[in-house]
C-alpha positions as CSV (number, residue, x, y, z in Angstrom):
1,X,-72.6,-26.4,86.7
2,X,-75.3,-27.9,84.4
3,X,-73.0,-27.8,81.6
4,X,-70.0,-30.3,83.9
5,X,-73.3,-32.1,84.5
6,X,-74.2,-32.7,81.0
7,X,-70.0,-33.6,80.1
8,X,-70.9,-36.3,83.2
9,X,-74.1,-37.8,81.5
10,X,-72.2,-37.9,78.1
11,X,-69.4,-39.2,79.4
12,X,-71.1,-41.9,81.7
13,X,-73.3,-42.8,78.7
14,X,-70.4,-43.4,77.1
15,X,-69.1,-45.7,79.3
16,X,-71.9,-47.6,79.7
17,X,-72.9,-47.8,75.9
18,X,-69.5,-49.0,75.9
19,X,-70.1,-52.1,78.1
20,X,-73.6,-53.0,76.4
21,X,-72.2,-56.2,75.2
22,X,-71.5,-56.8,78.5
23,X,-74.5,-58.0,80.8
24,X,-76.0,-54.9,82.4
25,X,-77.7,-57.0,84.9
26,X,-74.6,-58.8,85.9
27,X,-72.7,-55.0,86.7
28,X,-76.0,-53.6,88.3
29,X,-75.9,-56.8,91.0
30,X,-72.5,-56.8,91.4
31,X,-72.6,-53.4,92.0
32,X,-75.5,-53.0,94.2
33,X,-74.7,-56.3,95.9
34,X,-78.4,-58.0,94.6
35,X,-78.7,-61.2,93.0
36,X,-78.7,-60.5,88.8
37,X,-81.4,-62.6,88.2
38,X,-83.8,-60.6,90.8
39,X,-83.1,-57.8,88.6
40,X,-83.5,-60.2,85.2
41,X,-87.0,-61.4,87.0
42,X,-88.4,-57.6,87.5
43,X,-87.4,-56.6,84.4
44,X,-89.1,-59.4,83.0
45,X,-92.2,-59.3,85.0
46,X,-92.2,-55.3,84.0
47,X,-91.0,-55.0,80.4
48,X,-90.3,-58.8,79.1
49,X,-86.9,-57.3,79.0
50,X,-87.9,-54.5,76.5
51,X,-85.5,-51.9,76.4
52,X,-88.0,-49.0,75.0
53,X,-91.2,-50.0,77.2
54,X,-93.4,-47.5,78.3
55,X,-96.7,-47.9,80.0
56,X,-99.3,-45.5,81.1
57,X,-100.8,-46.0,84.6
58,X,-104.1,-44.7,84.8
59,X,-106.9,-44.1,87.4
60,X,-110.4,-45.6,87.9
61,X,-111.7,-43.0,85.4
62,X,-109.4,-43.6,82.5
63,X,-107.1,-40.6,83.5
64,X,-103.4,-41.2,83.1
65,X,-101.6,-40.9,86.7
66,X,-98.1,-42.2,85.7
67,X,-96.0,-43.5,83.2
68,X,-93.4,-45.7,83.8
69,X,-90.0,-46.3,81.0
70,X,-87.8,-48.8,79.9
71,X,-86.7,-52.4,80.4
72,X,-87.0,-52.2,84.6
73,X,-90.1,-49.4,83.9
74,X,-89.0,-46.4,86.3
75,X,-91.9,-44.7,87.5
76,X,-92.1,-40.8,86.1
77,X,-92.5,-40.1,89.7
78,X,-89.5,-42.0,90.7
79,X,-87.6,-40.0,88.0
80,X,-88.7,-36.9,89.3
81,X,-87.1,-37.8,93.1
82,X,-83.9,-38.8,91.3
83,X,-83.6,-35.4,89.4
84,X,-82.5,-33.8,92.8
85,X,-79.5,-35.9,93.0
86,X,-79.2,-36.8,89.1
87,X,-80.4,-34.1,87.2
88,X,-79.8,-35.3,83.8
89,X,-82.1,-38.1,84.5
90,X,-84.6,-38.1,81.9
91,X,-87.8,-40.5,80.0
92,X,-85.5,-40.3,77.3
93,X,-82.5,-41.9,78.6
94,X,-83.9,-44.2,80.5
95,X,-85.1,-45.6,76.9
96,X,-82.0,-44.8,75.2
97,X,-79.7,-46.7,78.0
98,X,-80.9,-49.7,78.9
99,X,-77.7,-49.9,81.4
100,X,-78.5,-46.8,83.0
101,X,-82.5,-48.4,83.5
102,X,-80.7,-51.4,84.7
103,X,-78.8,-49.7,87.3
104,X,-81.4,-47.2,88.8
105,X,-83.9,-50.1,89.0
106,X,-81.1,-52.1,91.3
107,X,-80.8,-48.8,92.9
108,X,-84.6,-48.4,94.0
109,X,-84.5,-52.5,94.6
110,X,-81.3,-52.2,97.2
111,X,-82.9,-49.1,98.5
112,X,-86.2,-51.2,99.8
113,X,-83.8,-53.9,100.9
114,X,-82.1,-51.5,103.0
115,X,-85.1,-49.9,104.7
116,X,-87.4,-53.1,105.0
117,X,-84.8,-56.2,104.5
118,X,-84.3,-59.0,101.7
119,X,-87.1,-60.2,102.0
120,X,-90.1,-60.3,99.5
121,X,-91.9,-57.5,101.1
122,X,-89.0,-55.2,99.7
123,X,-89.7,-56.7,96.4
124,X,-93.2,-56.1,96.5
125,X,-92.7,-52.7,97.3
126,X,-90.7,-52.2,94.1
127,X,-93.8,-52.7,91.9
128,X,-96.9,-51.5,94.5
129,X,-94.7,-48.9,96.2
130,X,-95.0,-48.4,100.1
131,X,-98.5,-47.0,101.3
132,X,-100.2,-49.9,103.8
133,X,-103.4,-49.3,102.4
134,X,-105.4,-53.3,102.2
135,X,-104.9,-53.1,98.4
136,X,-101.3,-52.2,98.5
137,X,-100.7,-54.8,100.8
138,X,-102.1,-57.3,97.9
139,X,-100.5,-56.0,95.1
140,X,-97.1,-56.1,96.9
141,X,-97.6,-59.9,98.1
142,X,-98.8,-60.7,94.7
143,X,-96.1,-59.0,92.6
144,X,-93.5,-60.6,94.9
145,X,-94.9,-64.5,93.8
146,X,-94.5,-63.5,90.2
147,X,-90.8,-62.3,91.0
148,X,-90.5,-65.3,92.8
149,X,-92.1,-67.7,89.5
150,X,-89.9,-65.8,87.2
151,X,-86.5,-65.8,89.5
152,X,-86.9,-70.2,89.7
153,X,-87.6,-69.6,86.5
154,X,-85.1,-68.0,84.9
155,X,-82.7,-70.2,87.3
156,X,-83.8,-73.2,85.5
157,X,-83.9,-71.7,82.1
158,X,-87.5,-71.6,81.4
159,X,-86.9,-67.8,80.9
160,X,-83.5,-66.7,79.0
161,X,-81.4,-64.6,81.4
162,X,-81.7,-61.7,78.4
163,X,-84.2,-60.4,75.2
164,X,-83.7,-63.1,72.5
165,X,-82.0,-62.1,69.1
């Protein structure tokens, strides 16, 4: 079973190395019925579109909690929870396929839209995660503006729809 698995991942990362000239975010939307530039706006809020991101999340103390990979930064955690269903889900991929990246983050994105609605709670909840906790409650309201900012803008063109060069 694990080695059909790994034929899959090869395969798919095949397919999808394949298409890189063609505009990730335009499949993922398409695919997970979302707006591409909602996807183009996180992954610029989260990575300024950089495909090989990776940022360390770390308590009040200085401890890292988390790390979080790629151009639409998926949470270690997050990666963990996919494993069961995706098993050859890995940091490493997630750097090495932008596409891939691209397409779980739509994933997580139309998952939050399906259990809270469009709105920009759902998007909130994409960067400050779910708990209700006051602080939570902030973060998600305040990461939903700056998706908001960078959604008008990359609508007008203040922010290119992809990573320069």
């Amino acid at each position: 079973m694990r080695i059909i698995n790994q034929a899959i991942t090869l395969l798919i990362s095949g397919l999808i190395s394949l298409a890189a000239e063609a505009d990730c975010f335009n499949q993922a939307g398409e695919w997970f019925s979302i707006d591409p530039d909602y996807l183009r706006a996180i992954a610029w809020q989260e990575s300024r579109y950089n495909t090989l991101a990776i940022n360390y999340n770390r308590d009040g103390n200085g401890n890292v909690i988390s790390a979080d990979y790629g151009i639409m930064q998926i949470n270690d955690a997050t990666i963990r929870r996919f494993r069961k269903d995706y098993p050859f889900v890995t940091e490493r991929l997630l750097l090495d396929d932008p596409c891939l990246n691209i397409h779980l983050g739509a994933m997580l994105l139309r998952r939050n839209f399906n259990q809270y609605g469009t709105g920009w709670l759902a998007v909130g909840m994409y960067n400050a995660g779910v708990k209700n906790s006051r602080e939570s409650v902030r973060n998600r309201y305040r990461y939903a503006m700056m998706i908001d900012t960078h959604y008008k803008n990359i609508k007008t063109g203040k922010i290119p729809r992809q990573r320069p060069g």
